[in-house]
N, C-alpha and C positions, 0 to 999 in steps of 0.2 A: 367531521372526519377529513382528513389530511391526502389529497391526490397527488398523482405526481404533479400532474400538471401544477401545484401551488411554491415545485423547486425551481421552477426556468427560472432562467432571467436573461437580458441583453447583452453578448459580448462580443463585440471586434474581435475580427479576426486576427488583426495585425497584433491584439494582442496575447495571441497563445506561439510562447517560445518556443521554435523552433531547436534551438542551439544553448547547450547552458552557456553562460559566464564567464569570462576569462580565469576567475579566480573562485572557487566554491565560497570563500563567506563573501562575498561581493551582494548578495542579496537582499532585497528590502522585507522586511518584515512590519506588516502593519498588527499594531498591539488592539484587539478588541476586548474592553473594558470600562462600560460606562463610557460609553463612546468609543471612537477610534482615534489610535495617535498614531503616525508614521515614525517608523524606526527604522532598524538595520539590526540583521541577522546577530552581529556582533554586540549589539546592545541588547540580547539574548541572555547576557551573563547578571545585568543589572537586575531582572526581574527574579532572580533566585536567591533562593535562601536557606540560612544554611539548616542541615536537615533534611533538604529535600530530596527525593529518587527522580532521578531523570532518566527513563525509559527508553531506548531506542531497540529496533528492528534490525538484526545483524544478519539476515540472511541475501546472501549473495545467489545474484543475479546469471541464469545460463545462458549460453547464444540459444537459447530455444527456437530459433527460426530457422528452416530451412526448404529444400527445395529437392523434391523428390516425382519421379516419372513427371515433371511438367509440372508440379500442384506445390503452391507454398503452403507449408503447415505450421503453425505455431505450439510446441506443446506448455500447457498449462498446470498438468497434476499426475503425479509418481504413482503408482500400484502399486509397484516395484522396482527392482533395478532394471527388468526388462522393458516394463509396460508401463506405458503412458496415454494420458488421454492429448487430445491435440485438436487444435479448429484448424477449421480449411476453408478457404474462399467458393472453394467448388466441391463443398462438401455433397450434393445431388448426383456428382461425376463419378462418386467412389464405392463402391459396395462392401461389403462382408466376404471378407476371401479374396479379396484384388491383392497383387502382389507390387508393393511401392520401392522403388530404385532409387539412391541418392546417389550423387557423382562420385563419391567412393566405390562404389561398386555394391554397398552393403544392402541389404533387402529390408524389406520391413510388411509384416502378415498384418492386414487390414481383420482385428481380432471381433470389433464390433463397433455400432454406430448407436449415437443420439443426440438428440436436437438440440438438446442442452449443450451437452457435454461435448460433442462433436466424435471423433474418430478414435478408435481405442486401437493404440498399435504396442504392435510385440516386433520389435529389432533386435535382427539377427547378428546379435556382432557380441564382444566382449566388455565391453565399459562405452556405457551412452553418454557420458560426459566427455570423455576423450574424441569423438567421433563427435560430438556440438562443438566442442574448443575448435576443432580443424575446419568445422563443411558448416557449420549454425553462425549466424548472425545476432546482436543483441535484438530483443524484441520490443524496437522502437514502438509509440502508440500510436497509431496508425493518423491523430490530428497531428502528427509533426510532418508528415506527408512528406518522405524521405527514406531514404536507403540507409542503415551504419556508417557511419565514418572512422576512419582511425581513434578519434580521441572519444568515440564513446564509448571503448573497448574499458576504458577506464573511469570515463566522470560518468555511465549510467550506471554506476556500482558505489554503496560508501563505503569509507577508508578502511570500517571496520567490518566490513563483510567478511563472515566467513563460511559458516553452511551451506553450498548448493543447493536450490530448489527452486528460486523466485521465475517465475518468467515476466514479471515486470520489475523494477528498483519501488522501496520504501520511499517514496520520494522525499518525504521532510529531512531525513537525514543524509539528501545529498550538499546540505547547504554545511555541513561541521568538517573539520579540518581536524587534526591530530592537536594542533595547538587552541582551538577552541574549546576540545576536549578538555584538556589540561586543564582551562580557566574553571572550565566548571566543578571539578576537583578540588581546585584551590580557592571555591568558592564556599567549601562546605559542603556543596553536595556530592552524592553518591551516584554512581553511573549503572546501570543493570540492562546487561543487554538480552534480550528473549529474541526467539526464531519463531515469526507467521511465515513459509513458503508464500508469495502472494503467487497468487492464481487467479480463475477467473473470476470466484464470487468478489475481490475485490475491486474489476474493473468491468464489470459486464453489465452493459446498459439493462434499465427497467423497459420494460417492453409493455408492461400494466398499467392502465388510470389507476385503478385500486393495488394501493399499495401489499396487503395482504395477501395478493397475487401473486406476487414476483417471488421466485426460490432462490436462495443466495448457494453458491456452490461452497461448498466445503473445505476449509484449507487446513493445512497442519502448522498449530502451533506448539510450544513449548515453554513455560515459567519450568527451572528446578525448586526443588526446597530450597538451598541456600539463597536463590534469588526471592524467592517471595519472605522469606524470612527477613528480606533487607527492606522490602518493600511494605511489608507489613509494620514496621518500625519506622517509616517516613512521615515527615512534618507534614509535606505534601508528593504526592505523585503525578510527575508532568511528565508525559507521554509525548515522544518526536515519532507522529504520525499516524496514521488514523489504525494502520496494521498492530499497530505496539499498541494503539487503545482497546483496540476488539481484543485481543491477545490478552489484558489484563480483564477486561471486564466480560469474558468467556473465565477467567480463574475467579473472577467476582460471583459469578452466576454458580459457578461450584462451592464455591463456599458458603454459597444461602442454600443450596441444594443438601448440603450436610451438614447443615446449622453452625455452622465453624464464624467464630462472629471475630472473623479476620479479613480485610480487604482480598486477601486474593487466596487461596490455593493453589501448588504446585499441577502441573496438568502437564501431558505429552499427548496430547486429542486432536485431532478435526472439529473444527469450530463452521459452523456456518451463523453463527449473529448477525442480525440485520436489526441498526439502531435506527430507530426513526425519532419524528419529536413524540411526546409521552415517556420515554423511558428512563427510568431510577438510577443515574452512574451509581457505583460503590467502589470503586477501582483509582478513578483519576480525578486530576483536581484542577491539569491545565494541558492543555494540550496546543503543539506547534503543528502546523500543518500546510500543507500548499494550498494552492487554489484550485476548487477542483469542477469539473464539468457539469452544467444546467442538469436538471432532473436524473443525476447521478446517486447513486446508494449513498458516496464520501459527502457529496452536499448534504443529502438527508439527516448524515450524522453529526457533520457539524452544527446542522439546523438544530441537532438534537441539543448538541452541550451547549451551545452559545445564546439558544433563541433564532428560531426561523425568522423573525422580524429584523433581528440585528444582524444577521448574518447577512440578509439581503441591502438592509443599508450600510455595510462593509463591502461587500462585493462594489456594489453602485459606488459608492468610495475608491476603492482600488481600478473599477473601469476610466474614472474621471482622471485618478492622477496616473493612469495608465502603468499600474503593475502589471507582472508579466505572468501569465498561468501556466499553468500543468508542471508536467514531470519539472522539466526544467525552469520555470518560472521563481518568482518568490514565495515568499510563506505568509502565514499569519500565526499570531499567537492568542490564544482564546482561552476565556478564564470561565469556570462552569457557571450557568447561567442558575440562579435558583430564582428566577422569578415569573420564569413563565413555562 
């Protein structure tokens, strides 16, 4: 049985990127497949074929951070248009019924608390998006150990975002360009883009040895019928990013739930999937992705497709020739592992 402790591994510090790239495809992508080859994001196009569905996460990114009576909050997950759930640094500081101020003047009813989930707020205003565009900050991950700056107003978002909801960026798909797009197009494949809101089940550290401990929080994704109908007709399905993967393989998971012996079903749900190594894909077939944090849920997953073995002698690979990690880092591209 599989502990967290068996995801760490060793990385420099110097190498988690701070600052993306001057240029989004400027990224190195290491290929794992029967060993590892070093590439570039760009030679992304060489590895597809035509027939295939390339998956990506279109949900755009809110300044979800802000700063109200003293307390920065981060919110993570929609109720509603009013109410949202939100972590706080000094979540011990705040009760049930405290009334939180933001430099706008606007209020916000402290509705109810949990250790999980942190601070459940009801704001008193007319449009909660419009009120984060002006007073909210993007919600940097707190290993880039920094403030927003002007240009992440735009490169922590991809080109093709468009639904409100994330409080973190998709990260695989910050490395595409509008004309990288296009190649894959003109490659024969097919583009389909699905909405995961990422929240906190997708970046919330394991806090458990025992993995069957740890509760993945809930996020809202979306397949339509015309999209899984594209997807379900694919040569292969390569997934840009671990949110676009759970996203197919929660419609994977519905479709063996109602015997429907088709890769995905349509779904408009809350998902909480948490893939570890053991589990069955039926959804994807390649998945691109960053490099993502020691005894993390995204390492566990990629442990999952690729082989926990391989994965680590990839990582040990990308520390030596010193890629660059997280949000803004590089990626890797990994091909499903059926051998272990």
């Amino acid at each position: 049985m599989l502990h967290t402790s068996d995801f760490d591994f060793e990385l420099p510090n110097e190498l988690i990127a701070s600052h993306p790239l001057h240029d989004r495809d400027a990224s190195r992508m290491l290929v794992v497949k029967n060993g590892v080859q070093d590439k570039h994001i760009r030679d992304f196009i060489d590895f597809l074929q035509s027939g295939d569905v390339v998956v990506f996460n279109n949900s755009r990114v809110i300044p979800a951070r802000f700063d109200a009576s003293g307390h920065e909050i981060t919110l993570h997950t929609s109720v509603d248009d009013k109410n949202w759930w939100g972590l706080c640094k000094k979540f011990n500081k705040i009760n049930i019924g405290d009334v939180l101020t933001m430099a706008a003047g606007t209020t916000i009813d402290v509705v109810d608390k949990d250790d999980e989930s942190g601070l459940l707020l009801h704001f008193n205003c007319d449009n909660v998006f419009d009120l984060l565009n002006k007073y909210g900050k993007m919600p940097l991950p707190p290993y880039m150990k920094r403030e927003e700056e002007t240009e992440d107003r735009e490169r922590y978002q991809t080109v093709y975002a468009q639904p409100l909801g994330s409080m973190a960026a998709p990260t695989a798909g910050l490395h595409f360009t509008n004309e990288l797009l296009k190649k894959i197009e003109d490659k024969g494949a097919k583009i389909v883009k699905v909405t995961l809101h990422v929240g906190a089940g997708t970046w919330m550290p394991v806090k458990t040895e025992n993995l069957n401990e740890h509760k993945m929080h809930s996020e809202w994704c979306c397949i339509t019928s015309e999209q899984a109908d594209i997807i379900n007709n694919a040569k292969r399905v390569i997934a840009v990013g671990t949110t676009s993967l759970r996203t197919l393989e929660s419609a994977y998971q519905k479709a063996q739930q109602t015997q429907q012996n088709v890769r995905v079903m349509p779904i408009c749900q809350t998902t909480d999937i948490f893939i570890t190594p053991g589990y069955k894909f039926g959804a994807v077939d390649v998945l691109l992705t960053n490099f993502h944090l020691p005894k993390s849920t995204l390492f566990m997953l990629v442990a999952a497709f690729a082989g926990l073995e391989n994965m680590k002698a990839a990582y040990k690979h990308a520390v030596d020739e010193k890629y660059r990690f997280f949000s803004y880092g590089d990626c890797c591209l990994l091909f499903k592992n059926t051998g272990e």
